[in-house]
C-alpha positions as a Python dict, from the first residue, in 0.01 Angstrom:
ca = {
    (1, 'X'): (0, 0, 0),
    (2, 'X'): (172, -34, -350),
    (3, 'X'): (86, 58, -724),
    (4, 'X'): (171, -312, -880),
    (5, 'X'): (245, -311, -1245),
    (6, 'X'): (227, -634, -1436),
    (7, 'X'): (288, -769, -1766),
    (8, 'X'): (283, -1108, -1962),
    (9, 'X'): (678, -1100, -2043),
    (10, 'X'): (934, -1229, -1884),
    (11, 'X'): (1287, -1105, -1794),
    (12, 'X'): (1605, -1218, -1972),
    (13, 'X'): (1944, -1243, -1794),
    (14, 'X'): (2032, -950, -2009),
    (15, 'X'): (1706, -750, -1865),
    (16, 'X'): (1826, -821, -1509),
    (17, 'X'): (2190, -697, -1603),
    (18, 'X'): (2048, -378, -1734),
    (19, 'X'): (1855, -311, -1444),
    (20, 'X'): (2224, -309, -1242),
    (21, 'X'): (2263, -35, -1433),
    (22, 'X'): (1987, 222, -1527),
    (23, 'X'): (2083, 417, -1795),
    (24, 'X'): (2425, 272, -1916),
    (25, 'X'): (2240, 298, -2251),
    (26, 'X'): (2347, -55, -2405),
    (27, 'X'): (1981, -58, -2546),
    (28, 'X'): (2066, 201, -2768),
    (29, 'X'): (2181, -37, -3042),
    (30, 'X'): (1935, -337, -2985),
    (31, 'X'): (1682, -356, -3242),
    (32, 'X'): (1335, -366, -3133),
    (33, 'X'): (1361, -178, -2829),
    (34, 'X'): (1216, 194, -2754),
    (35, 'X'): (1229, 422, -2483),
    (36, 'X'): (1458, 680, -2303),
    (37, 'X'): (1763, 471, -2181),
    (38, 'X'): (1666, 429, -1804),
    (39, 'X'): (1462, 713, -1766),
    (40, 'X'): (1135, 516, -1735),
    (41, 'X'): (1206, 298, -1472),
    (42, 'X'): (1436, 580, -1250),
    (43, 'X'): (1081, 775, -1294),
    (44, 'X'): (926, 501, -1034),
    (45, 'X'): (1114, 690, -759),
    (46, 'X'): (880, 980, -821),
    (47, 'X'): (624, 729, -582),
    (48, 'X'): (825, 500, -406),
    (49, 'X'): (1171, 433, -225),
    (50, 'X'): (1216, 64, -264),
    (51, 'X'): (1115, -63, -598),
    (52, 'X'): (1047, -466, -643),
    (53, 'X'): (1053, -666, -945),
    (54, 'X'): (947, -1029, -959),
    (55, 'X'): (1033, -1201, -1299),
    (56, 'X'): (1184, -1506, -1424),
    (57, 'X'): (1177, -1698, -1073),
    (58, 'X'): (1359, -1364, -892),
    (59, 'X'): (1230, -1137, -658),
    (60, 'X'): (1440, -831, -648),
    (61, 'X'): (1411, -533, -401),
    (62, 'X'): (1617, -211, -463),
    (63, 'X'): (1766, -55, -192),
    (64, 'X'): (1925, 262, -300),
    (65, 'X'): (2028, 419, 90),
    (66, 'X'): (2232, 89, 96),
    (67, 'X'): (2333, 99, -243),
    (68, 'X'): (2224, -263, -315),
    (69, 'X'): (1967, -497, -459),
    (70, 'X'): (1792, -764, -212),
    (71, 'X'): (1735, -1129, -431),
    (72, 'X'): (1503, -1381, -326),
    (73, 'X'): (1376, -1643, -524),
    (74, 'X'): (1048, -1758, -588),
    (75, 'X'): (809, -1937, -865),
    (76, 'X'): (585, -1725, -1026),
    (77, 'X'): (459, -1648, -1393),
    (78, 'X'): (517, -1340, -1596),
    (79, 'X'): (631, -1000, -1451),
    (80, 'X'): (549, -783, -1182),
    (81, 'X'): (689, -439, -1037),
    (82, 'X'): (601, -366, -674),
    (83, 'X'): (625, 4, -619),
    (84, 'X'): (497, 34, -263),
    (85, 'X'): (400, 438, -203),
    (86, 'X'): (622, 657, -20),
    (87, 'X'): (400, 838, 218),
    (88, 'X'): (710, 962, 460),
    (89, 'X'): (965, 1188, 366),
    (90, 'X'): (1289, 1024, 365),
    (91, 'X'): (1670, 1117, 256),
    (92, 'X'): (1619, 939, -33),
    (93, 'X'): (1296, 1181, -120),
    (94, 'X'): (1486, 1491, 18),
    (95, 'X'): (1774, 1404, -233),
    (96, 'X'): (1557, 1380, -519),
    (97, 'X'): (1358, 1696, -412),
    (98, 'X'): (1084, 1502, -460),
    (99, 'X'): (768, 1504, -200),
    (100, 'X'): (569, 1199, -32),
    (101, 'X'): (290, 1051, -219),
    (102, 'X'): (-19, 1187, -32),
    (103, 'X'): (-235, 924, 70),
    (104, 'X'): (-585, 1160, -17),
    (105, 'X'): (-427, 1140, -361),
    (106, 'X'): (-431, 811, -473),
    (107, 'X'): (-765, 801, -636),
    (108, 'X'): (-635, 1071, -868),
    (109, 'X'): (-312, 896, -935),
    (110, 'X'): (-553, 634, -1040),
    (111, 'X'): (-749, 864, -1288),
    (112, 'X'): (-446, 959, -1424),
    (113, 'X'): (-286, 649, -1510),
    (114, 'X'): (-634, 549, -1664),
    (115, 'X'): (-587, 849, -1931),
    (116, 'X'): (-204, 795, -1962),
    (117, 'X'): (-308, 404, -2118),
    (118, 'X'): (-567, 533, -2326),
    (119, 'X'): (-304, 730, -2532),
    (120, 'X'): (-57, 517, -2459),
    (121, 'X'): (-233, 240, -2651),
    (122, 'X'): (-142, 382, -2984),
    (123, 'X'): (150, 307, -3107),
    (124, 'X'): (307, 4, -2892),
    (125, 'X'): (256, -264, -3140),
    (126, 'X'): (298, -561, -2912),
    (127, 'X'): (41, -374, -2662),
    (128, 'X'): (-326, -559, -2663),
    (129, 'X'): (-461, -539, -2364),
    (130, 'X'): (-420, -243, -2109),
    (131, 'X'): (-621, -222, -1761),
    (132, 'X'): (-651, -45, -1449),
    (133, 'X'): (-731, -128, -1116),
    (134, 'X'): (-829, 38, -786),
    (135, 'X'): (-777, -210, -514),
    (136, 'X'): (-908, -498, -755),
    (137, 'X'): (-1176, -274, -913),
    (138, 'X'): (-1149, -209, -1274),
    (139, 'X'): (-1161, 178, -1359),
    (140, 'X'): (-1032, 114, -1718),
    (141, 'X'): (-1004, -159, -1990),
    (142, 'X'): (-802, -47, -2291),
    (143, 'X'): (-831, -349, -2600),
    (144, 'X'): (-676, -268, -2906),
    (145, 'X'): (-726, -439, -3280),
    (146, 'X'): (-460, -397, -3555),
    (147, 'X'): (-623, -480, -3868),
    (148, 'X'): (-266, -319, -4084),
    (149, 'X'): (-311, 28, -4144),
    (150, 'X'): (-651, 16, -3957),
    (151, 'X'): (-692, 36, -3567),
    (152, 'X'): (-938, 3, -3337),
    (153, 'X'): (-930, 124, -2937),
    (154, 'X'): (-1184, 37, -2728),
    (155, 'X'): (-1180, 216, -2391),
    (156, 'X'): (-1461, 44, -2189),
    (157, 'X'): (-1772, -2, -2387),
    (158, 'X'): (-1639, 327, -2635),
    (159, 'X'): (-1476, 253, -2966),
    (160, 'X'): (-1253, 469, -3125),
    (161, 'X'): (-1115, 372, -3511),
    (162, 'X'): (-761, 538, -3624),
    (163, 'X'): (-621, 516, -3978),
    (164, 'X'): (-233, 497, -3964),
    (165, 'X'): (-61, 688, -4234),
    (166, 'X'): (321, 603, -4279),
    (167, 'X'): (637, 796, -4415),
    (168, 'X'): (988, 823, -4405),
    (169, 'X'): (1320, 1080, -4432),
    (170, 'X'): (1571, 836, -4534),
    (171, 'X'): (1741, 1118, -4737),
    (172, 'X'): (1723, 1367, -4513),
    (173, 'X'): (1792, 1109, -4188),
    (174, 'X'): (2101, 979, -4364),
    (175, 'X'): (2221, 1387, -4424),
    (176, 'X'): (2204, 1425, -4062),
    (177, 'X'): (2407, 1118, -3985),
    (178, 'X'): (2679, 1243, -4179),
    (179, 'X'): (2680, 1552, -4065),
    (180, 'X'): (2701, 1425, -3700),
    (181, 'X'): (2883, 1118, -3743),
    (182, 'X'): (2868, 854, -3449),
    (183, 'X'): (2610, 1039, -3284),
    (184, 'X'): (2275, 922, -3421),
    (185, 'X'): (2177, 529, -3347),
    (186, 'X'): (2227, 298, -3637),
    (187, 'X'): (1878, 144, -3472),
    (188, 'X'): (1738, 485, -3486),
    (189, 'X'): (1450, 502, -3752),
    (190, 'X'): (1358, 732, -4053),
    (191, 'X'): (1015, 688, -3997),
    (192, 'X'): (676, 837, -3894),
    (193, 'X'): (314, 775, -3831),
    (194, 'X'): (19, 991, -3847),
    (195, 'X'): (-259, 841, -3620),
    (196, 'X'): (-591, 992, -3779),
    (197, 'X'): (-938, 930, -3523),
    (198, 'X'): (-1261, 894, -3750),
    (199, 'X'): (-1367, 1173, -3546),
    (200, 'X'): (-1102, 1392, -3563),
    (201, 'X'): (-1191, 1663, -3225),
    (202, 'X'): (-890, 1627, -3018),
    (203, 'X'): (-584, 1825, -3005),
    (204, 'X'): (-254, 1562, -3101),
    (205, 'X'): (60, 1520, -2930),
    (206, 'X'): (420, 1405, -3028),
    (207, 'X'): (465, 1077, -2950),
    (208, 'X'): (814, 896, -2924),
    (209, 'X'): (619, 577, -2887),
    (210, 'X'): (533, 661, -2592),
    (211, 'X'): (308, 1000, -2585),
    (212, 'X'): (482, 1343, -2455),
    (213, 'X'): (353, 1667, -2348),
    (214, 'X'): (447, 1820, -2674),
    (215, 'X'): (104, 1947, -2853),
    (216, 'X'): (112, 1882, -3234),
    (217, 'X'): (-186, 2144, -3310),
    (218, 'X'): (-323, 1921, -3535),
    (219, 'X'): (-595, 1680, -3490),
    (220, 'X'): (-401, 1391, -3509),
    (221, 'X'): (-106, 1263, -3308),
    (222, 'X'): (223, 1218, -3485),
    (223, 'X'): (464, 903, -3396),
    (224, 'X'): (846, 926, -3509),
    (225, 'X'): (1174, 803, -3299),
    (226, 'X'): (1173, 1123, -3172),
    (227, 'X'): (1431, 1234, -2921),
    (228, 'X'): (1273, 1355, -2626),
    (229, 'X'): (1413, 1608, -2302),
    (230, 'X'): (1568, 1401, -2031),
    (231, 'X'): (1250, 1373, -1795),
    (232, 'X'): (1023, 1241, -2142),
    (233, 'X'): (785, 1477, -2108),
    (234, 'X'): (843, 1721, -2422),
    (235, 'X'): (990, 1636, -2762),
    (236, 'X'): (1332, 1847, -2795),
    (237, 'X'): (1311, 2150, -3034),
    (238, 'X'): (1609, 2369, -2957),
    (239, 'X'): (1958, 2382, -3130),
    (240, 'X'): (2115, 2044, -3081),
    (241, 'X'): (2157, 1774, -3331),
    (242, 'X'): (1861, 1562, -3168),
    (243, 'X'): (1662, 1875, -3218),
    (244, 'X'): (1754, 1861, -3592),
    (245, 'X'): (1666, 1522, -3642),
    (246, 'X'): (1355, 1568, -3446),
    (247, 'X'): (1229, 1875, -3673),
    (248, 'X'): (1297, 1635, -4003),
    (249, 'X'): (1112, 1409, -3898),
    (250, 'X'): (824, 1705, -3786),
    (251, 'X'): (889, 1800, -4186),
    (252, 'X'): (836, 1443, -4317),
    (253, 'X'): (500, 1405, -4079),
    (254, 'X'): (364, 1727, -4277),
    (255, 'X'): (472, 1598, -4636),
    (256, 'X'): (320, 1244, -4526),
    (257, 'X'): (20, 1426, -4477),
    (258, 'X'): (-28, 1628, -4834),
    (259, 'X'): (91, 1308, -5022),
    (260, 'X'): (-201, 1153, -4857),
    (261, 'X'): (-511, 1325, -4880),
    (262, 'X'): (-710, 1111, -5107),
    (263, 'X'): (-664, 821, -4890),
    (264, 'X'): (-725, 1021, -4561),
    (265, 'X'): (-1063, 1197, -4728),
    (266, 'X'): (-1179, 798, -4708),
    (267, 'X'): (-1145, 805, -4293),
    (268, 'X'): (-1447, 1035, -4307),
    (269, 'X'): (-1800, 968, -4407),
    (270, 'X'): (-1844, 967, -4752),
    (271, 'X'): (-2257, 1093, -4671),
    (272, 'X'): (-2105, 1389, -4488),
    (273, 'X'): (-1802, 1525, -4691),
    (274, 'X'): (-1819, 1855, -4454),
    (275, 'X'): (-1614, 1599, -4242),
    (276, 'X'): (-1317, 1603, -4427),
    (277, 'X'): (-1319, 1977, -4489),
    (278, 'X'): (-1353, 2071, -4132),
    (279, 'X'): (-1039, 1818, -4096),
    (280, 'X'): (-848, 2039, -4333),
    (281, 'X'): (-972, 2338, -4198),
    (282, 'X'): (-834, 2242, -3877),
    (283, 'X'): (-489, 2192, -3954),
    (284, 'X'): (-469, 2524, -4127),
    (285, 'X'): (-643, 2709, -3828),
}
């Protein structure tokens, strides 16, 4: 009846005040945080119309036809979002042009989510654990070991290992805060992160954190505080200044990768160095 989401954290006063007001944006400026401003949790509408949360001894229900948030209380550890599925149209879904959930759908929604973790996984450093469940049944158990610059994700009973190459555009980042003064987060960071697989055969995304839609065509995913479109699907390449700062940090990712060439021909089977040169190969396809 409801996809539950649930995490070991806990809310802060501040974390229920934000939720008040989804997208206000006062996260912008604390350090330590990621994500879109809002746009994550106003995505839950896409499957429900009344979205709970239960944290810190609170049980909240929103109500947006009425305007208002329901509060309960109640004990209860950690956190948990209730998003109970929208199978009926309603004016709320009609505003929104956005359709019911179809109940014949659900176990795709569920093979979805699976891959979504998988990739997810990457780059969320206080991330360990990730699983998904199907009325109690686990599809998918996502375990990840930082070992520095070394990672390992195990999906299931499949291990994947990931060398993590680092750079940064503090020069560059600090030419485009002058040049758009105010505009760029003082939180925002001049940094990227090349996620190399030992067995490089996939095609990489654009990650802002979070993964988008936005194909690197390389065979490695790239991580920078991108700026991504306002649904945080694709990573935004057109004229604007979040565009600019988004390509310099594209730039860096590609010098980041020719300074470090020796270290990444290591990643790949010294008994097979056809490995590295199909890697290189690749990127220049």
């Amino acid at each position: 009846d409801a996809l539950w989401v649930e995490n070991d954290g806990v809310f802060r006063e501040l974390d229920f005040d934000r939720m008040k007001r989804i997208s206000w944006g006062n996260k912008r400026e604390e350090e330590g945080t990621t994500g879109a401003f809002g746009i994550g949790f106003i995505s839950v509408y896409q499957i429900t119309d009344k979205p709970e949360i239960f944290s810190s001894g609170r049980h909240w229900v929103f109500q947006p036809d009425e305007r208002k948030i329901s509060e309960s209380f109640e004990e209860g550890k950690n956190t948990r979002f209730r998003l109970p599925w929208a199978f009926e149209p309603t004016d709320i879904r009609r505003e929104l042009g956005v359709p019911p959930v179809n109940k014949n759908n659900l176990d795709e929604i569920t093979d979805e989510i699976a891959k979504a973790v998988e990739h997810a996984a990457l780059f969320l450093k206080q991330i360990r654990l990730l699983e998904v469940k199907r009325s109690g049944e686990l599809i998918c158990r996502i375990q990840v070991e930082r070992d520095g610059d070394n990672l390992v994700v195990q999906k299931n009973n499949n291990l994947v290992y990931w060398k993590l190459i680092n750079g940064s555009f503090n020069p560059e980042a600090q030419k485009i805060r002058t040049k758009y003064a105010g505009m760029i987060e003082a939180k925002r960071q001049a940094s990227v992160c090349l996620a190399i697989p030992q067995i490089p055969s996939q095609n990489g995304l654009l990650y802002a954190f979070l993964p988008s839609e936005t194909d690197s065509h390389l065979p490695f995913h790239v991580n920078a505080d991108f700026y991504p479109s306002p649904n945080r699907k694709n990573i935004l390449l057109d004229s604007s200044y979040k565009a600019e700062w988004n390509r310099a940090a594209i730039l860096c990712a590609a010098v980041t990768l020719a300074q470090h060439l020796e270290e990444i021909k290591k990643i790949f089977s010294p008994e097979n160095p056809a490995e590295f040169w199909d890697f290189i190969n690749t990127i220049y396809a």
